[in-house]
PATORBA-243669 format. One record per residue (C-alpha): residue number from 0; residue in three letters; x, y, z. Coordinates in Angstrom, 3 decimals. Example, Ala and Ser with C-alpha at 12.3 -4.5 7.8 and 13.67 -1.06 7.14 Angstrom:
! residues 2
[0; "ALA"; [12.300; -4.500; 7.800]],
[1; "SER"; [13.670; -1.060; 7.140]],
//
This chain:
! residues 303
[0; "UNK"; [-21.604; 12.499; 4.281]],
[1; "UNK"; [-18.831; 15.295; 3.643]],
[2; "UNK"; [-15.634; 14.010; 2.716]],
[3; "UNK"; [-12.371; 16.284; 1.382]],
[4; "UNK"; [-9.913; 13.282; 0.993]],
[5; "UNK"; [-12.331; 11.079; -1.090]],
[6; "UNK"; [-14.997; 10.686; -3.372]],
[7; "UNK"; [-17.884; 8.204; -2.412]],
[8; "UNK"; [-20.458; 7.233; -4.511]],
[9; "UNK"; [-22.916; 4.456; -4.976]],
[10; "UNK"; [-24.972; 3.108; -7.772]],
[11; "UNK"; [-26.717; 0.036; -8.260]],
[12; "UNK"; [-25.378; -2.085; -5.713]],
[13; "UNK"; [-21.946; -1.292; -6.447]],
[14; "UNK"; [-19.778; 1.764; -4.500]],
[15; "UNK"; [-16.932; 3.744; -5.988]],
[16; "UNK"; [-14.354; 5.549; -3.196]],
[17; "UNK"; [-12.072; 7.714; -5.405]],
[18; "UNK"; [-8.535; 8.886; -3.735]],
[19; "UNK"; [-8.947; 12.399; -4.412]],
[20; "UNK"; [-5.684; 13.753; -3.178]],
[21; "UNK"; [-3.729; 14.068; -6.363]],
[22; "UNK"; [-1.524; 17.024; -5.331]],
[23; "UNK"; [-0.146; 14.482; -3.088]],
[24; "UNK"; [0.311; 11.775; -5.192]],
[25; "UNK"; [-2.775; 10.348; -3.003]],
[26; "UNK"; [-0.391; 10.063; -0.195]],
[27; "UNK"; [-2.973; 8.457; 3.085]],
[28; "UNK"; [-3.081; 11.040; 5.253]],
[29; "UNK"; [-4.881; 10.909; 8.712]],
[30; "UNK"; [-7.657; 12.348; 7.231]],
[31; "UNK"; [-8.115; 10.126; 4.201]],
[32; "UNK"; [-8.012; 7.062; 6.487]],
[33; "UNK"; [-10.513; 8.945; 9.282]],
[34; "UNK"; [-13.260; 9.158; 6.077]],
[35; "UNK"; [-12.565; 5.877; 5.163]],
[36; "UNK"; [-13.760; 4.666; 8.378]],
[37; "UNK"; [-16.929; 6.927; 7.718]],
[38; "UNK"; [-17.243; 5.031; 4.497]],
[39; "UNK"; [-16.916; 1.816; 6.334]],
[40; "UNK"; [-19.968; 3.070; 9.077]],
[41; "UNK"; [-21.901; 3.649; 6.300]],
[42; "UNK"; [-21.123; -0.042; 4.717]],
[43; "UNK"; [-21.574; -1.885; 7.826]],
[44; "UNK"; [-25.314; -0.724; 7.639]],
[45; "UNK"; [-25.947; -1.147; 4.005]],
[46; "UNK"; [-27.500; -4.318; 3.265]],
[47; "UNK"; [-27.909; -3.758; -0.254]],
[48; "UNK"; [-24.492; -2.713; -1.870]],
[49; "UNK"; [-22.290; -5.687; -2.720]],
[50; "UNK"; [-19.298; -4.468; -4.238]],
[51; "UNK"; [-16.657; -1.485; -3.088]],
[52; "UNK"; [-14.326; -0.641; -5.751]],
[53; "UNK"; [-11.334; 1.800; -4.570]],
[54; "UNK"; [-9.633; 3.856; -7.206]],
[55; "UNK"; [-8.087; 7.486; -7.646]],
[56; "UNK"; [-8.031; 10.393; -9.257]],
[57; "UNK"; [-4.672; 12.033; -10.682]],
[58; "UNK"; [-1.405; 10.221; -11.871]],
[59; "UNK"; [-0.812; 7.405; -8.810]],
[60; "UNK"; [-2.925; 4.892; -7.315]],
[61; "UNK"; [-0.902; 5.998; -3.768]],
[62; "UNK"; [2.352; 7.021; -3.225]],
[63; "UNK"; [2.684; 5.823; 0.367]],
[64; "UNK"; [2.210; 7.307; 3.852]],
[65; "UNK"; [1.755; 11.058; 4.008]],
[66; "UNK"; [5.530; 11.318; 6.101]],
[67; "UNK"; [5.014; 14.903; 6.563]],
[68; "UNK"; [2.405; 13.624; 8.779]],
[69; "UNK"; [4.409; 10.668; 10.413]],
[70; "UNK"; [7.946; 11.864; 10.715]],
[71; "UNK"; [7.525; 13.096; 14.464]],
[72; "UNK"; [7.701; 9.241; 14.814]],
[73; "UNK"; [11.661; 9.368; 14.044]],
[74; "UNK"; [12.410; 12.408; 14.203]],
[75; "UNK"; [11.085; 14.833; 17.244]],
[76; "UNK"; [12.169; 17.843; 15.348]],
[77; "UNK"; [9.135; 16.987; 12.998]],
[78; "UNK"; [6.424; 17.455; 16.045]],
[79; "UNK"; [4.070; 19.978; 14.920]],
[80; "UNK"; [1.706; 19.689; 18.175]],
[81; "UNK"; [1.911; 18.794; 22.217]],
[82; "UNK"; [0.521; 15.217; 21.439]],
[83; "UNK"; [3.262; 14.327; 19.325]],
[84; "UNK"; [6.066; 15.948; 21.342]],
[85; "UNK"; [5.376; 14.257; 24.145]],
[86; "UNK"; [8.930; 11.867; 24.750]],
[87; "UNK"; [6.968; 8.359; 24.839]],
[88; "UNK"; [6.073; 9.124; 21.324]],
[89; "UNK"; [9.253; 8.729; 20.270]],
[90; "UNK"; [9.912; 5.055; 22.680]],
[91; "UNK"; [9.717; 2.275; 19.800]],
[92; "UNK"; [7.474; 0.386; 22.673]],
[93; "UNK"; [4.861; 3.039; 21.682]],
[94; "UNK"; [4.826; 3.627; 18.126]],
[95; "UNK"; [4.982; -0.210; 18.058]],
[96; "UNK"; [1.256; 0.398; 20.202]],
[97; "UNK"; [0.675; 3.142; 16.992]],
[98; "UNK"; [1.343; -0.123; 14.073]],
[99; "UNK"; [-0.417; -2.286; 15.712]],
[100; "UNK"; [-3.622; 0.018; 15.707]],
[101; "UNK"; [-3.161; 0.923; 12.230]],
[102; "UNK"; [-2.871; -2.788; 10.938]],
[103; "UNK"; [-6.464; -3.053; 12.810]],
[104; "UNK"; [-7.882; -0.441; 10.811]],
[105; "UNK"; [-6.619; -1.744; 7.663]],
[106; "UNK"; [-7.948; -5.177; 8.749]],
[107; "UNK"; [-11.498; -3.997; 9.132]],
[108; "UNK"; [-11.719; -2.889; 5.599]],
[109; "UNK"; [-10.186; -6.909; 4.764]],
[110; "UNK"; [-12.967; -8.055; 7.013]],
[111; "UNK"; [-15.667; -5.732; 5.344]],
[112; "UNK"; [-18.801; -7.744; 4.115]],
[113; "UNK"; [-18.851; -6.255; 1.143]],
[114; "UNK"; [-16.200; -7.573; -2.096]],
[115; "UNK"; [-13.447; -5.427; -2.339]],
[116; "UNK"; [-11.863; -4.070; -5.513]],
[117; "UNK"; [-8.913; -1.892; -5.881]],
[118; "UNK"; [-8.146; -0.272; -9.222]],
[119; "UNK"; [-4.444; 0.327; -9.425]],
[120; "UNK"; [-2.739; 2.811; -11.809]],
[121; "UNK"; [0.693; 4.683; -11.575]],
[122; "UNK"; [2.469; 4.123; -8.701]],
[123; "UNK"; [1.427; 1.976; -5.482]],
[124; "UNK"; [4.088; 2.089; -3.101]],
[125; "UNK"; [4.443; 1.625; 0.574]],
[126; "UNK"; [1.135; 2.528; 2.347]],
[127; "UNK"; [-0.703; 2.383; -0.788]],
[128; "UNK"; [0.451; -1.725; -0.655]],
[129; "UNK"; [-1.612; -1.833; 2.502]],
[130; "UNK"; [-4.479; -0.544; 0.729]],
[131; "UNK"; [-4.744; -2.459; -2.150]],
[132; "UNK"; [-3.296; -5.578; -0.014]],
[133; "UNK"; [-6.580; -5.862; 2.173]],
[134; "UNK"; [-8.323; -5.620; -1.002]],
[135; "UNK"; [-10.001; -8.783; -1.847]],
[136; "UNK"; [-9.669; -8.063; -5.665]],
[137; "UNK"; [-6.782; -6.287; -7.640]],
[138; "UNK"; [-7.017; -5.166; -11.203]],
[139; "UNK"; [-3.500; -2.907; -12.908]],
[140; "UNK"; [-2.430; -1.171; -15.285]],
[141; "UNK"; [0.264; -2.923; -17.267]],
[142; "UNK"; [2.691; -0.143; -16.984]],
[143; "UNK"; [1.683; 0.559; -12.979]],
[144; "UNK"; [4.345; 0.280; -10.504]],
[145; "UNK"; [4.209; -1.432; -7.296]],
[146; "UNK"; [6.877; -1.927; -4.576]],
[147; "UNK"; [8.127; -1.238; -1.410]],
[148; "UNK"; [11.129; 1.412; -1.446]],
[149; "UNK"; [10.784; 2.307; 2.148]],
[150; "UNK"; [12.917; -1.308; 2.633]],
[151; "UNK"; [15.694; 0.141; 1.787]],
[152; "UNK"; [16.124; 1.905; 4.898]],
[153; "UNK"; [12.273; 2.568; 6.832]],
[154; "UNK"; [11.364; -0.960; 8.231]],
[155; "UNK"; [8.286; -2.664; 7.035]],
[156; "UNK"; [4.746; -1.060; 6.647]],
[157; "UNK"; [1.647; -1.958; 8.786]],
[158; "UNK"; [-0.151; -4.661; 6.956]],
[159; "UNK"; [3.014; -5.460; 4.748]],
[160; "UNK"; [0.891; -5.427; 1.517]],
[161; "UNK"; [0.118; -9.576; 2.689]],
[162; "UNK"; [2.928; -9.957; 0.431]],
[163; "UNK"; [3.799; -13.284; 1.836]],
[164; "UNK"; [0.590; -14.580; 1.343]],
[165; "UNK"; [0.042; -13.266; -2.452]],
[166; "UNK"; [3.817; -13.479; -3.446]],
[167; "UNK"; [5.208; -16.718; -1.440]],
[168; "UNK"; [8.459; -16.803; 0.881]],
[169; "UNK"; [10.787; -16.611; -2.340]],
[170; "UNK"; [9.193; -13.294; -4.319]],
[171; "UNK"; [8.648; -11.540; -1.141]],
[172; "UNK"; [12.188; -11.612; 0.076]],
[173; "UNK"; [13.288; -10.811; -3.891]],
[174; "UNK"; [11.525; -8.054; -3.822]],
[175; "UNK"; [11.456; -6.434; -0.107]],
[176; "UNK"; [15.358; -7.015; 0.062]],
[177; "UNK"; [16.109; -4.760; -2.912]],
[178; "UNK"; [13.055; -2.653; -2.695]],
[179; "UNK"; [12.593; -1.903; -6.453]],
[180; "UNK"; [9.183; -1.372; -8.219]],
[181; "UNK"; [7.576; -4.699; -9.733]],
[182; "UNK"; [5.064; -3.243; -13.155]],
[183; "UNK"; [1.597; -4.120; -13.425]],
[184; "UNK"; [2.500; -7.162; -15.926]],
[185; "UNK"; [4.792; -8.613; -12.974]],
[186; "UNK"; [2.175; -8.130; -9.844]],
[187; "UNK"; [-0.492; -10.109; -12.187]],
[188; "UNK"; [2.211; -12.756; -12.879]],
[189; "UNK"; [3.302; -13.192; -9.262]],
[190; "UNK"; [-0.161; -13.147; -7.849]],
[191; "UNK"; [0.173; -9.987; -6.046]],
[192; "UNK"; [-2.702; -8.628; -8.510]],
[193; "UNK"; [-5.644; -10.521; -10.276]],
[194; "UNK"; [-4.997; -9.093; -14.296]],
[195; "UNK"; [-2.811; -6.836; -15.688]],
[196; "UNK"; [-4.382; -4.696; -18.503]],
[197; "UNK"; [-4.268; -1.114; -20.655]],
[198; "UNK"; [-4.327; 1.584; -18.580]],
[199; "UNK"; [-6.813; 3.018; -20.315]],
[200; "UNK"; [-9.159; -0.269; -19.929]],
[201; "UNK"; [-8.622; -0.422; -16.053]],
[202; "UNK"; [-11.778; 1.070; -14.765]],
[203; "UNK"; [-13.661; -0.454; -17.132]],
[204; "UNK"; [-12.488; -4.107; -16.656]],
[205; "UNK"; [-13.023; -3.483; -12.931]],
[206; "UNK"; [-16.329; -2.290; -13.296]],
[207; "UNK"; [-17.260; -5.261; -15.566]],
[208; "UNK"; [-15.869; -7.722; -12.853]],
[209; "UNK"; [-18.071; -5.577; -9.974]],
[210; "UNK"; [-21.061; -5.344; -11.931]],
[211; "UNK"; [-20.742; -9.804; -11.931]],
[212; "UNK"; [-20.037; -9.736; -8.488]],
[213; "UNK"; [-23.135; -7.473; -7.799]],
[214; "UNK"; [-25.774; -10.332; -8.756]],
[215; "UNK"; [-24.503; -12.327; -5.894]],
[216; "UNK"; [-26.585; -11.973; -2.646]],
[217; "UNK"; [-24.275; -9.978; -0.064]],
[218; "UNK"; [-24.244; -12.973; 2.321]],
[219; "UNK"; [-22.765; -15.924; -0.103]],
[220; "UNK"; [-20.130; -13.126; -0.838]],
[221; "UNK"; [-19.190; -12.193; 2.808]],
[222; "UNK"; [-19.298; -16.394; 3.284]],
[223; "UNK"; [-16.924; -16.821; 0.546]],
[224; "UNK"; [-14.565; -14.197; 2.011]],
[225; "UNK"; [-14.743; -15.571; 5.299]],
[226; "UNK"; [-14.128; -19.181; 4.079]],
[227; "UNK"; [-11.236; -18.244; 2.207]],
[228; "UNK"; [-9.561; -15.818; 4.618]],
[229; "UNK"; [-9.983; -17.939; 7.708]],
[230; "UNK"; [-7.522; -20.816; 5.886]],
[231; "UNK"; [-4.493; -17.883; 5.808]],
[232; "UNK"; [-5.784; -16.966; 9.391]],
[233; "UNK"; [-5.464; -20.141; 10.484]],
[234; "UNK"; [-2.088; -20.359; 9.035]],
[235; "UNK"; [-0.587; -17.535; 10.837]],
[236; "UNK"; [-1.382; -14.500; 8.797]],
[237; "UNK"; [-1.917; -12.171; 12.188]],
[238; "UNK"; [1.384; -13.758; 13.948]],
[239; "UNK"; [3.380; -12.273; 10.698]],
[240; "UNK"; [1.602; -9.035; 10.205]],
[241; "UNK"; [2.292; -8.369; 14.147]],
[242; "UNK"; [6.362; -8.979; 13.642]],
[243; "UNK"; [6.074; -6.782; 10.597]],
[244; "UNK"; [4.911; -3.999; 13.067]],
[245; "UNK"; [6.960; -4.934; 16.057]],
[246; "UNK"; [10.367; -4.460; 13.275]],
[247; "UNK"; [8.915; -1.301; 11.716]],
[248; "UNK"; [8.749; -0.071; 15.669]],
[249; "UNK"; [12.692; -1.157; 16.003]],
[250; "UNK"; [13.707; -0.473; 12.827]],
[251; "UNK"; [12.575; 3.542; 12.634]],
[252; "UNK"; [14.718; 4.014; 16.226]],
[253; "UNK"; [17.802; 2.216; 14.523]],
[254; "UNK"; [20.914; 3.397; 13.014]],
[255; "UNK"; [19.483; 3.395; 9.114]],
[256; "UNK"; [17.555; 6.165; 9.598]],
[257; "UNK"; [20.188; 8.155; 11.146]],
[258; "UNK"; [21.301; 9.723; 7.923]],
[259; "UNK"; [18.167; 9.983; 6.260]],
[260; "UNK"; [16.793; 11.501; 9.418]],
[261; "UNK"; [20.000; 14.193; 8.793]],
[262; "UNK"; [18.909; 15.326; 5.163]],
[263; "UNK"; [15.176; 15.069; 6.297]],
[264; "UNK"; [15.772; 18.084; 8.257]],
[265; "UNK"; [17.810; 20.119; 5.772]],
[266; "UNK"; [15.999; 19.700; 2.899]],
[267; "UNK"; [12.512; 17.671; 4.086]],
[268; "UNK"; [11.117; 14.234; 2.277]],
[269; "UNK"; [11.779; 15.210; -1.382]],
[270; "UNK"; [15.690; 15.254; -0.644]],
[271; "UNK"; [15.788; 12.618; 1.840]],
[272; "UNK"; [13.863; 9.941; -0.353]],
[273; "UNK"; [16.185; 10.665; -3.597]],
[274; "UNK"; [19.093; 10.408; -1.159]],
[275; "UNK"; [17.530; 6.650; 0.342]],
[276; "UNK"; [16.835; 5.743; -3.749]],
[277; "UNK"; [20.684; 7.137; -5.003]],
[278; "UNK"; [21.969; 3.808; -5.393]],
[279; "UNK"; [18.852; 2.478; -7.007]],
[280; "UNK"; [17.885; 4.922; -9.511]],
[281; "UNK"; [19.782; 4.000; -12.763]],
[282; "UNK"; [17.890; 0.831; -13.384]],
[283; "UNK"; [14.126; -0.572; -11.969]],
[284; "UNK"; [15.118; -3.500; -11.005]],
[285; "UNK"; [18.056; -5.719; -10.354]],
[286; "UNK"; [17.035; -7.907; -13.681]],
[287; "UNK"; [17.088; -4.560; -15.400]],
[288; "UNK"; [20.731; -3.447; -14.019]],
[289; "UNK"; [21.950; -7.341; -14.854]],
[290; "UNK"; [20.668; -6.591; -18.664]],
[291; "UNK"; [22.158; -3.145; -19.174]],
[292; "UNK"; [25.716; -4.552; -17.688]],
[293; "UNK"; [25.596; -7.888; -20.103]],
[294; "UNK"; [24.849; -5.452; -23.204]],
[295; "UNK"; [27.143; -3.142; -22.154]],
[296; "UNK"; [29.928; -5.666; -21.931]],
[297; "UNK"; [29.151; -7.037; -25.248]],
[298; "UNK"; [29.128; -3.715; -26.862]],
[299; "UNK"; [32.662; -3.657; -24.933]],
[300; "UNK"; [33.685; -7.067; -26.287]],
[301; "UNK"; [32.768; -6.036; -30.240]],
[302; "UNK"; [34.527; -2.715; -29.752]],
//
């Protein structure tokens, strides 16, 4: 198998993929999700490997969608081909058809027999949160950060990381309404990831933890997934992914894009991103603004 996007190894029951776009932050382009279908293929008929562990080379985990890629889908002056100029592309009845299909990809690697691990360093933002969501296992490095910037003005994303379902109701919306980046040390505490540890003991804590799960006969561990992920089925875990897409389909064609859509096509995604983060920038997070203010009024106070 020839991949470009990824590196896919196996050895003793246990396969690596590697995100191997670096010079992209490991942004998921169409290609890097097309060979990680082939990697699936190859999965479905491999009876002996037991563990997948997904991890990646360079200084982030993912940094999101590839938009140079995806922009055509608010804003037609990004089509680069026929297919994508074509005016339905652009009806939010059709890229809602476009979300839907992705979540279904994503799904099949949540349904995959085999355990799932993703190994999480630097950042993991937007569409890398679907990646690591469907992930039945989540080790990160302490100083990672996760989060889901494209909130601030971009709509949801296709599987929406299952925050709900790792995070609860109150986390999720404390997190999604700000969009700031949560660090390794607060995923593993909220129960969006499983530890929190070193970055430079990450691989090898998930490779301990696959090299466990690789004694275990392939069909207890596809029955324990199923067991397990049929109780958040049953509870409605398809109903909310779907709304996520139907909103991402509404919310790209809506007024909040209109002046990021404006910069996008002066300056492209570098300028139209920093404008989106502007406000945000000084400070993480919320807590971290609310600290700096309080010891910057007390420093006012003694003075």
């Amino acid at each position: 198998m020839e991949l470009e996007t990824l590196i896919y190894k196996k050895e003793e029951r246990i396969a690596t993929v590697t995100l191997n776009r670096p010079h992209k932050g490991n942004a998921l382009s169409r290609q890097l999700r097309d060979e990680l279908d082939l990697v699936m293929d190859d999965l479905d008929l491999d009876d002996e490997t037991r563990v997948l562990v997904i991890k990646a080379n360079g200084d982030h985990f993912s940094t999101g969608y590839d938009l140079n890629e995806f922009s055509y889908l608010w804003d037609a002056d990004s089509a680069v081909n026929d297919v994508q100029r074509r005016p339905h592309r652009r009806s939010p009845v059709w890229s809602r058809r476009e979300f839907h299909l992705s979540r279904e990809r994503w799904m099949r690697l949540f349904r995959l027999r085999q355990a799932t691990i993703a190994v999480v360093h630097g950042h993991c933002i937007a569409g890398g949160l679907d990646l690591m969501g469907v992930c039945d296992i989540a080790f990160v490095a302490e100083d990672a950060l996760l989060g889901q910037p494209e909130a601030r003005a971009m709509g949801e994303i296709h599987v929406f990381g299952l925050w709900p379902i790792h995070l609860g109701m109150r986390k999720t919306k404390e997190w999604l309404f700000t969009g700031d980046n949560m660090t390794g040390i607060e995923a593993a505490e909220f129960g969006l990831a499983n530890r929190a540890v070193p970055r430079e003991e990450l691989e090898a804590v998930a490779r301990a933890y696959a090299e466990r799960v690789s004694h275990v006969p392939l069909d207890a561990i596809y029955s324990h997934k199923e067991v397990t992920n049929r109780w958040f089925e049953a509870q409605g875990m398809h109903t909310g992914m779907a709304a996520a897409n139907d909103l991402d389909a509404m919310g790209i064609a809506g007024p909040a894009l209109d002046e990021f859509t404006a910069i996008w096509r002066e300056g492209g995604v570098r300028p139209a991103v920093r404008f989106r983060d502007r406000q945000f920038k000084e400070h993480r997070s919320y807590w971290d603004a609310y600290l700096a203010a309080r010891t910057a009024d007390a420093k006012n106070e003694d003075e």
